[in-house]
SELUMKOL-164796 format. One record per residue (C-alpha): residue number from 1; residue in three letters; x negated, z, y. Coordinates in steps of 0.2 Angstrom, whole numbers. Example, Ala and Ser with C-alpha at 12.3 -4.5 7.8 and 13.67 -1.06 7.14 Angstrom:
BEGIN
 resi resn    px    pz    py
    1  Ala   -62    39   -22
    2  Ser   -68    36    -5
***
This chain:
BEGIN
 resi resn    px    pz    py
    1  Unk     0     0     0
    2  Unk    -6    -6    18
    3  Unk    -8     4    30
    4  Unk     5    -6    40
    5  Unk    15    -1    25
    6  Unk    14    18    25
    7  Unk    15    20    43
    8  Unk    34    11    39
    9  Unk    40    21    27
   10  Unk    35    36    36
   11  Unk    44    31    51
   12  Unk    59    28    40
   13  Unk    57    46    32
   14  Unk    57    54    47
   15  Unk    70    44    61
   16  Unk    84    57    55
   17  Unk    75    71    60
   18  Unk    71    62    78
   19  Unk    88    55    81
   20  Unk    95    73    78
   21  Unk    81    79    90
   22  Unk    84    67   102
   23  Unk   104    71   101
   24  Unk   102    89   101
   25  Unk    91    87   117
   26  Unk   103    75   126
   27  Unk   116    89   122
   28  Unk   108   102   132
   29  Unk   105    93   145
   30  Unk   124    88   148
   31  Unk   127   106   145
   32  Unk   114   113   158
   33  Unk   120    99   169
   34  Unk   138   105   166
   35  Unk   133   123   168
   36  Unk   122   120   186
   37  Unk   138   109   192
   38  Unk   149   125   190
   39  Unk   136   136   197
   40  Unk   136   126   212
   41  Unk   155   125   213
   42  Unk   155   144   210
   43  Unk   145   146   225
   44  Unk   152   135   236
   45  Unk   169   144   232
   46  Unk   159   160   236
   47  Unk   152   154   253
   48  Unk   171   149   259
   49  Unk   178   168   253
   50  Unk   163   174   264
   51  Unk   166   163   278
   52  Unk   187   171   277
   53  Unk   182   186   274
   54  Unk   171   186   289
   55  Unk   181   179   298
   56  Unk   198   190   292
   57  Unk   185   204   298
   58  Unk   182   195   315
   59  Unk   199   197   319
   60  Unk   203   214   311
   61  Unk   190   219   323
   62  Unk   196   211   338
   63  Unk   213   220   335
   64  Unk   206   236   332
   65  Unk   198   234   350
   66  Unk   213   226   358
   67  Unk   224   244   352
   68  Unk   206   253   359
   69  Unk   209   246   373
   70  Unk   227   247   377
   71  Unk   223   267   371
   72  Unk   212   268   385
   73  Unk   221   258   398
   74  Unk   236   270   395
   75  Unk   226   287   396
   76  Unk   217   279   410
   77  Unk   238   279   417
   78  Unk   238   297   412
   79  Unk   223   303   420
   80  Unk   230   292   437
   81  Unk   246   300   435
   82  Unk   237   317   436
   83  Unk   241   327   453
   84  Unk   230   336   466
   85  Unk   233   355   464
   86  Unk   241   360   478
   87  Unk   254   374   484
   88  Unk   268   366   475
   89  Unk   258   354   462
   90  Unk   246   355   446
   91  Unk   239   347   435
   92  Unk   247   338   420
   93  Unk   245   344   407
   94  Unk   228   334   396
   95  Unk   238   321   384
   96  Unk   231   324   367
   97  Unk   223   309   357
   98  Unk   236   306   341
   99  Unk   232   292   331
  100  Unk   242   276   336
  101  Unk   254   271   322
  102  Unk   250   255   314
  103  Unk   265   243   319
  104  Unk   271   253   333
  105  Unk   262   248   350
  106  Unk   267   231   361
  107  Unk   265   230   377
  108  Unk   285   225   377
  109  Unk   288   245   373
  110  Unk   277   254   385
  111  Unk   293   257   398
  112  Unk   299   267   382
  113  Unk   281   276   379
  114  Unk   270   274   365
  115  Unk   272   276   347
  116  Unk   258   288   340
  117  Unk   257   299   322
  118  Unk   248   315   319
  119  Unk   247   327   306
  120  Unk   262   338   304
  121  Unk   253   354   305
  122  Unk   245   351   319
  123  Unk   254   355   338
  124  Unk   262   342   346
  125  Unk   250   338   362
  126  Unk   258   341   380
  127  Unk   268   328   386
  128  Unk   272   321   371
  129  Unk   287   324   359
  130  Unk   294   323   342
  131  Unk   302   304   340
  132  Unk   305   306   319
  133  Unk   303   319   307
  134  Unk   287   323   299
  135  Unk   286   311   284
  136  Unk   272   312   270
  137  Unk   261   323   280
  138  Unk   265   313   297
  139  Unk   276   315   309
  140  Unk   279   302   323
  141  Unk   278   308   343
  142  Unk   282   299   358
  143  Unk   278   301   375
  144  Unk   291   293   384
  145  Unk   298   305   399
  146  Unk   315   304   408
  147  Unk   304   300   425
  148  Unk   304   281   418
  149  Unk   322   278   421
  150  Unk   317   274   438
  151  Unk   314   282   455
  152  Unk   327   297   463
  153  Unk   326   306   444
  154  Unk   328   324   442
  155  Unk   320   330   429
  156  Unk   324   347   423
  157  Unk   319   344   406
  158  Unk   300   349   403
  159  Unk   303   369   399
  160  Unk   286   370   392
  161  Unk   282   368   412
  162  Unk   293   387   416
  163  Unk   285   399   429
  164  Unk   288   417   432
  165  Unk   281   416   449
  166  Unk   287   407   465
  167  Unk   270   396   466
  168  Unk   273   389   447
  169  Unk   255   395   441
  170  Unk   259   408   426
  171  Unk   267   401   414
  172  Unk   284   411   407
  173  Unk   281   419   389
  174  Unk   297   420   377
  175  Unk   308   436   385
  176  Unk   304   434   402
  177  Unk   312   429   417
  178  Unk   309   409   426
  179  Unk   309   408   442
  180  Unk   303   392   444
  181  Unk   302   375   433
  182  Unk   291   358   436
  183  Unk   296   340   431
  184  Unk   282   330   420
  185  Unk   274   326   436
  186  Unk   270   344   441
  187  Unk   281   344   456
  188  Unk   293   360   457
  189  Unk   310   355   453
  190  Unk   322   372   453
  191  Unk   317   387   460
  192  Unk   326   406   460
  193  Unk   320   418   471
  194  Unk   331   432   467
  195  Unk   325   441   451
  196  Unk   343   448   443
  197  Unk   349   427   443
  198  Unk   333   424   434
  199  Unk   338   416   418
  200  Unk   328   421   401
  201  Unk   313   410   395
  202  Unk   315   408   375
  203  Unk   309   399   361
  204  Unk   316   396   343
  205  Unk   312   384   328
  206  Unk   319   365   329
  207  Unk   329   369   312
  208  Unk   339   381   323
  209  Unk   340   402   321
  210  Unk   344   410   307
  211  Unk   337   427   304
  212  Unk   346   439   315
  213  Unk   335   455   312
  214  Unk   332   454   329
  215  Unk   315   461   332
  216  Unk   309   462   314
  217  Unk   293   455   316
  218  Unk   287   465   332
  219  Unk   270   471   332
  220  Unk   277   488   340
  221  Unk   282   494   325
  222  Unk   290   508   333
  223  Unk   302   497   341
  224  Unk   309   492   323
  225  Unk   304   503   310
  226  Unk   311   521   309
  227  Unk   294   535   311
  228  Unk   304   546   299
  229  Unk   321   552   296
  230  Unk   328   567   286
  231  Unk   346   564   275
  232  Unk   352   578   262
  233  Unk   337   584   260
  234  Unk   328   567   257
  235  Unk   316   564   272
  236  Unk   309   546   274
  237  Unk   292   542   284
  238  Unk   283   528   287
  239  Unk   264   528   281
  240  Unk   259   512   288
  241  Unk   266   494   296
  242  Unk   262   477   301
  243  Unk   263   457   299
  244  Unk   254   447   287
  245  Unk   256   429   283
  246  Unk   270   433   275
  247  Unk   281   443   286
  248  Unk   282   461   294
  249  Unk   280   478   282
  250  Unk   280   493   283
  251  Unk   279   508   268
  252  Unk   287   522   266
  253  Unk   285   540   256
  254  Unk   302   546   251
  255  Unk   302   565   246
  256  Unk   315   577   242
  257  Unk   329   585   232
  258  Unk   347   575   237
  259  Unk   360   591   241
  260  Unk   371   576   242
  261  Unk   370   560   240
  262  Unk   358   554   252
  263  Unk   357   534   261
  264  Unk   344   534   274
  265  Unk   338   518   282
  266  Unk   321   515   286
  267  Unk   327   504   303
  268  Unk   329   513   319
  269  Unk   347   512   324
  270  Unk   350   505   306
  271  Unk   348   487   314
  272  Unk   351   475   314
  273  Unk   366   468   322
  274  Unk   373   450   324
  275  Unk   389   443   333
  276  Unk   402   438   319
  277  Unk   420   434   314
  278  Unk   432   436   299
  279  Unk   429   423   285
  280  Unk   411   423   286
  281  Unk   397   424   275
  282  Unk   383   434   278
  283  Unk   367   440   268
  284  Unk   354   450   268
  285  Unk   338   452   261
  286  Unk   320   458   260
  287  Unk   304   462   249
  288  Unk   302   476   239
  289  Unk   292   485   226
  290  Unk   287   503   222
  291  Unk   270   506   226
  292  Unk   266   524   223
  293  Unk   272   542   217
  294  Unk   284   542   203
  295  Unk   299   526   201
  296  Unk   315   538   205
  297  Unk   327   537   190
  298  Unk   341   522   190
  299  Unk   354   521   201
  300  Unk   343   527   214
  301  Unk   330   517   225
  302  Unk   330   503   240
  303  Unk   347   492   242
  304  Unk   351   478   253
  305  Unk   369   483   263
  306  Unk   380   470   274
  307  Unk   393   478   286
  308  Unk   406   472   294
  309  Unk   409   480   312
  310  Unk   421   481   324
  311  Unk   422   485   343
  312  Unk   411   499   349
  313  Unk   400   497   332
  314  Unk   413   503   322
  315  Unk   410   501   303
  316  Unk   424   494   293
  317  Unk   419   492   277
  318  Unk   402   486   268
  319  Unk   394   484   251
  320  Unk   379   484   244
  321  Unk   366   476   231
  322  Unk   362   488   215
  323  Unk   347   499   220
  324  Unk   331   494   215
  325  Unk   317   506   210
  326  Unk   303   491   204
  327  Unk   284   491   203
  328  Unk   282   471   203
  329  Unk   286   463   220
  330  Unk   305   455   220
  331  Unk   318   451   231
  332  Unk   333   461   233
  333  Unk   346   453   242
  334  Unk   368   454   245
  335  Unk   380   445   250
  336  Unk   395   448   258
  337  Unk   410   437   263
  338  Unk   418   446   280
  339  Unk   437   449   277
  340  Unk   441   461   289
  341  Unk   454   456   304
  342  Unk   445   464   316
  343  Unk   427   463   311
  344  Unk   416   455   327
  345  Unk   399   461   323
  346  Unk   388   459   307
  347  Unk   374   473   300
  348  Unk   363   471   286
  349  Unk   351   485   284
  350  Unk   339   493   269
  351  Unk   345   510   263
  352  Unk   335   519   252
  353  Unk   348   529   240
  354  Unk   346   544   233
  355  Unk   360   553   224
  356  Unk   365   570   223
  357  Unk   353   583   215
  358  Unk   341   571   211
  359  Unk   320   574   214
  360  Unk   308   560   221
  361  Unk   293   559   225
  362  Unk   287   538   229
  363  Unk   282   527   241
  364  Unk   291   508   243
  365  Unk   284   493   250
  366  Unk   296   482   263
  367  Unk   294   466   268
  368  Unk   302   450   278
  369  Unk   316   457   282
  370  Unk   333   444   286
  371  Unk   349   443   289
  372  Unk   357   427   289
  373  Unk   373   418   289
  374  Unk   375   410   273
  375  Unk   377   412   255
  376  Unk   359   414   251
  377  Unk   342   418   259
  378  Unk   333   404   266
  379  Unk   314   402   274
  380  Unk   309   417   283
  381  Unk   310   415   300
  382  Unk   297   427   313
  383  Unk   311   437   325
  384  Unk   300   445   337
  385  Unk   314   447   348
  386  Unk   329   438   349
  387  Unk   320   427   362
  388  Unk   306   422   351
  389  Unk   309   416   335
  390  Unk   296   405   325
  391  Unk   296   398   308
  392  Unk   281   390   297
  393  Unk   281   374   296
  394  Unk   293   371   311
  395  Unk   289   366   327
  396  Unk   298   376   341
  397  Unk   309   372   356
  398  Unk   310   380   370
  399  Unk   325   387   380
  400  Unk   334   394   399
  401  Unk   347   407   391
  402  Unk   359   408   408
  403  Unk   369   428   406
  404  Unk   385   420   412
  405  Unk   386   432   426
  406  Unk   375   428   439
  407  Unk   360   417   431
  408  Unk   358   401   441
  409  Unk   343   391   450
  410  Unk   342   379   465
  411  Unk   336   361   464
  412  Unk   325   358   478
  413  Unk   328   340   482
  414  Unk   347   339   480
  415  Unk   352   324   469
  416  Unk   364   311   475
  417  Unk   369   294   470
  418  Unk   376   278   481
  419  Unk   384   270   466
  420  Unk   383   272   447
  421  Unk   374   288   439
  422  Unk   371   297   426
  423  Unk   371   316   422
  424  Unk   364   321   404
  425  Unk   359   338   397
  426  Unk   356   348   380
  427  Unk   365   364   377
  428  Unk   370   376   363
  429  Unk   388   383   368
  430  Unk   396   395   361
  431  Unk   414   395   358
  432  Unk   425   401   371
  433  Unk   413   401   383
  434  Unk   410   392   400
  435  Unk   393   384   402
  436  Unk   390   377   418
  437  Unk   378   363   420
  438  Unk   378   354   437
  439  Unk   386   357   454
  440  Unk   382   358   472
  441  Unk   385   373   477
  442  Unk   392   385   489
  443  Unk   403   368   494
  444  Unk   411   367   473
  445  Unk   415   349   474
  446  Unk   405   342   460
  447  Unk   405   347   444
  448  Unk   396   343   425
  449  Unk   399   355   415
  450  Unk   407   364   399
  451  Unk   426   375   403
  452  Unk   431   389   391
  453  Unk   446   387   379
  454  Unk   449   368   382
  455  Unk   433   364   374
  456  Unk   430   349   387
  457  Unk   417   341   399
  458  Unk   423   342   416
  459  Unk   417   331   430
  460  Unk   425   336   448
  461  Unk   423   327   464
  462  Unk   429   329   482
  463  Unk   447   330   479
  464  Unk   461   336   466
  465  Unk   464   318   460
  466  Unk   444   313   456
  467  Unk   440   321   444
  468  Unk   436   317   425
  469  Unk   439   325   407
  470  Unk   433   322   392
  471  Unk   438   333   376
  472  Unk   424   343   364
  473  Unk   426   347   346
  474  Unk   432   366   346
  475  Unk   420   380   343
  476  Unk   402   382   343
  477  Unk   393   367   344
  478  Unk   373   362   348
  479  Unk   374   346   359
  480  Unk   369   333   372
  481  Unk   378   327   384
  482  Unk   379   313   393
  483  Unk   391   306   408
  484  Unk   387   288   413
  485  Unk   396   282   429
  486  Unk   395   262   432
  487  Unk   408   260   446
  488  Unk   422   267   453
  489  Unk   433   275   442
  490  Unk   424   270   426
  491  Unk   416   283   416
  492  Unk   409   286   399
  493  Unk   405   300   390
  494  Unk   392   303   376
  495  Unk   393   318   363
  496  Unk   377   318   353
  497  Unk   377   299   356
  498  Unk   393   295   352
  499  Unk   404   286   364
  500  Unk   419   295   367
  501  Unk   429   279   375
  502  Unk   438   280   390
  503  Unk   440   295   397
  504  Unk   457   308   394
  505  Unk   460   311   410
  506  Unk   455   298   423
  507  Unk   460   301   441
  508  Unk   453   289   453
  509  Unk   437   287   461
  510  Unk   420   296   454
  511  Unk   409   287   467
  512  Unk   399   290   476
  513  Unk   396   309   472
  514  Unk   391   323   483
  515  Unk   374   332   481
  516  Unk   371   341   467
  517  Unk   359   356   470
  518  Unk   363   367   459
  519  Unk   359   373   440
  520  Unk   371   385   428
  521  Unk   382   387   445
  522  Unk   400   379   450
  523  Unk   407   393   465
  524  Unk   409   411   454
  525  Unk   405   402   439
  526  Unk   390   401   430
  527  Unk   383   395   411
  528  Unk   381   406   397
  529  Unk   372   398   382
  530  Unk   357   390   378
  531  Unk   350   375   390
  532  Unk   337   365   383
  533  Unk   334   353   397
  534  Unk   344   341   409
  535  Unk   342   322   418
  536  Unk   349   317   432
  537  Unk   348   301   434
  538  Unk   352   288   451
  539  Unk   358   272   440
  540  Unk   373   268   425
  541  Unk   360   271   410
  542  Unk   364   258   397
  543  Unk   358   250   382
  544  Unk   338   254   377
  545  Unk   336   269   391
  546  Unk   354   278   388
  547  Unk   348   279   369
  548  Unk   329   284   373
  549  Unk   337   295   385
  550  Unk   348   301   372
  551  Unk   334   305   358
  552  Unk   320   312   370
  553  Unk   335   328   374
  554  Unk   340   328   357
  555  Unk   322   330   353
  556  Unk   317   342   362
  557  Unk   333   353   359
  558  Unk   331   352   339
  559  Unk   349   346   341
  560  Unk   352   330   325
  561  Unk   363   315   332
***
């Protein structure tokens, strides 16, 4: 075999091998090539997210400083909107910085403040005012004020801003006596020189008051809690008092042999008392537990007791829980429905029973006093006085309480109106009683206000045959008020934002309206309730500013429309 030959038939031995070589090779290729081609497409698909990412975060960034800088602008407002102290001037007020509410600011709703949330534990900023109830942690604030419904607005509705002095530098604390009041601008706005019509600075929580125990929670103990009292041979006295997170105490050693039975209460004057009628429920209830000496035997311990009273604190009947005599801490509580014709006063104090010829020797542990209207006890509420009244968790609104004798104050620029007008305030009445609003006074020919008996809004002008009335649900009732004149003779009247439609009673023309100068005050006549705050405003309020309007008094009065 040739050479030639053998170099053939090696050829031929090994072409498979090659071909499957070569194929094998070609396939990589197309598979790398195909591998590198979606690599590339993969980035280039990678480079155009980045490029709408970046720019998604180019305008993210230019809306978070467009809202910066709205933020600013309006504070910047603030700060020019801040007065010169002077003799009848201060300061606002610093505006807090909330955090604006995502969705919330335009520059379409700045006439109607700005939309803001905070957390709900912390205290809303001056200024500023609850718009929604807290949600999830948040709670959305406003800080729209009455002063935006134009100019010739009198604003008697900032109460945080109450004075006890004539200049309006010391701020009134719950209990005392205002003599003046500033509107959100710091100008003085009513004013009372004489001290016996002062009306009574107050404070309560936004869900209204429930614990009666009037004075409960005072850090004078001495002003609630019995030192020591001696009944059938059982004498009581108090080791020691306070208020912890959880309320006022106070323990007791109770020692003696009963000669009879024996019902001593650790409260001085067995308080405490509340105003009440037939057909009511009422409870009361506290903390207790046995905390030293020996349990007394059953039948004998600390018991929560509801009276019903009559004229002149005159007990007519009552009941009383079992007596308790535990070691562990537990609520002891009763409940009483009042069925007694003549009952007008409610008491719900702790007696600690001991009956006759028993010997004890213990001391008890009392806590959180209340007493409530209601079939149950709810969430302790502070009663410091019956003036200043908190409750955790709730955020308080502040209160004029008028005696219905002589309280009143004068406005110091008298308020008129050419044409349309509207009168707004936000009060808690109570039934039967006449709460006065607005009037100019000593003249007594205008008149916003609430009459006795008819349960009605009154509005009285120059003449018997101007005047207005609109009829009130019968009763006690928290509310705000509005009156909103347009023209002559036509009126509409607003009870906790619903329209009431025409009036009653109309009688001819309610325009123009004389001055009104006057607060709580129409001739011998004067408020008696609760006044949370009042607009007067020189214009027919409609539409957007009658309901801001609306929900800024209901707001700040804890009053639900």
């Amino acid at each position: 075999m040739s050479v030639q030959q053998f170099e053939l038939l090696k050829k031929s031995a090994l072409q498979p091998t090659i071909d499957a070589l070569t194929a094998a090779t070609a396939a990589d290729v197309t598979a790398a090539t195909t591998a590198r081609t979606g690599a590339e497409t993969a980035q280039g698909a990678a480079e155009t997210a980045r490029t709408g990412s970046e720019a998604a975060r180019d305008a993210s960034l230019a809306a978070r400083d467009a809202t910066e800088g709205f933020l600013e602008d309006t504070e910047a407002a603030a700060a020019l909107a801040t007065v010169t102290p002077t003799a009848d001037r201060v300061p606002r007020s610093p505006v807090g910085t909330p955090h604006l509410a995502r969705g919330w600011i335009s520059p379409e709703v700045i006439p109607f403040g700005i939309m803001a949330q905070q957390p709900d534990d912390q205290p809303i900023p001056a200024g500023w005012w609850e718009y929604a109830a807290p949600s999830g942690g948040l709670r959305m604030i406003n800080n729209w004020q009455p002063q935006a419904l134009g100019a010739g607005v009198v604003d008697l509705s900032r109460l945080d801003l109450a004075y006890t002095d004539t200049a309006g530098t010391v701020l009134a604390q719950p209990g005392q006596k205002v003599q003046t009041l500033r509107d959100g601008n710091g100008a003085i706005v009513a004013a009372q020189a004489a001290d016996p019509s002062r009306s009574i600075y107050g404070r309560h929580p936004a869900s209204g008051i429930r614990n009666q125990a009037h004075g409960s929670a005072s850090t004078d103990v001495d002003s609630f809690w019995n030192p020591t009292s001696n009944t059938q041979g059982v004498t009581i006295t108090r080791v020691s008092a306070g208020v912890n997170a959880q309320g006022p105490w106070a323990v007791y050693s109770v020692v003696g042999t009963a000669i009879n039975d024996s019902f001593t209460s650790p409260f001085l004057g067995n308080m405490p008392r509340a105003v009440a009628s037939p057909g009511q429920v009422w409870t009361t209830s506290f903390f207790a537990q046995i905390v030293g000496g020996t349990p007394p035997p059953a039948g004998n311990g600390v018991r929560a007791v509801v009276f019903e009273e009559s004229a002149g604190a005159t007990q007519n009947s009552g009941s009383a829980s079992a007596a308790f005599a535990g070691t562990d801490l537990t609520l002891v509580s009763h409940t009483r429905t009042f069925n007694e014709a003549y009952t007008v006063q409610a008491r719900g104090p702790v007696d600690i029973r001991t009956l006759a010829g028993e010997t004890v020797d213990y001391q008890v542990f009392l806590q959180a006093h209340q007493l409530e209207q209601g079939a149950s006890r709810t969430a302790y509420q502070y009663n410091f006085n019956q003036f200043n009244i908190t409750e955790e968790g709730q955020r308080s609104v502040y209160y004029l309480k008028p005696d219905g004798i002589d309280d009143w104050m004068q406005l110091v620029a008298p308020f008129s109106a050419g044409g349309g007008y509207t009168l707004a305030a936000a009060i808690s009445r109570v039934s039967a009683t006449r709460f006065e609003i607005f009037s100019n006074h000593p003249a007594s020919t205008t008149r916003f206000g609430v009459t006795p008996g008819t349960q009605a809004v009154l509005l009285a002008y120059e003449s018997s045959n101007r005047r207005e009335w609109f009829a009130l649900p019968p009763g006690d009732f928290d509310a705000v008020l509005m009156s909103r004149v347009s023209e002559a003779g036509a009126a509409e009247f607003f009870y906790n934002g619903e329209d009431s439609g025409p009036a009653d009673v109309a009688m001819g023309d309610v325009t123009p309206m004389p001055q009104i100068n006057a607060l709580f005050r129409f001739g011998g006549f004067f408020a008696s309730g609760r006044f949370y705050g009042g607009v007067l405003a020189p214009a027919a309020i409609s539409g957007p500013g009658r309901l801001m309007l609306q929900r800024y008094l209901a707001s700040i009065g804890g009053i639900s429309l």
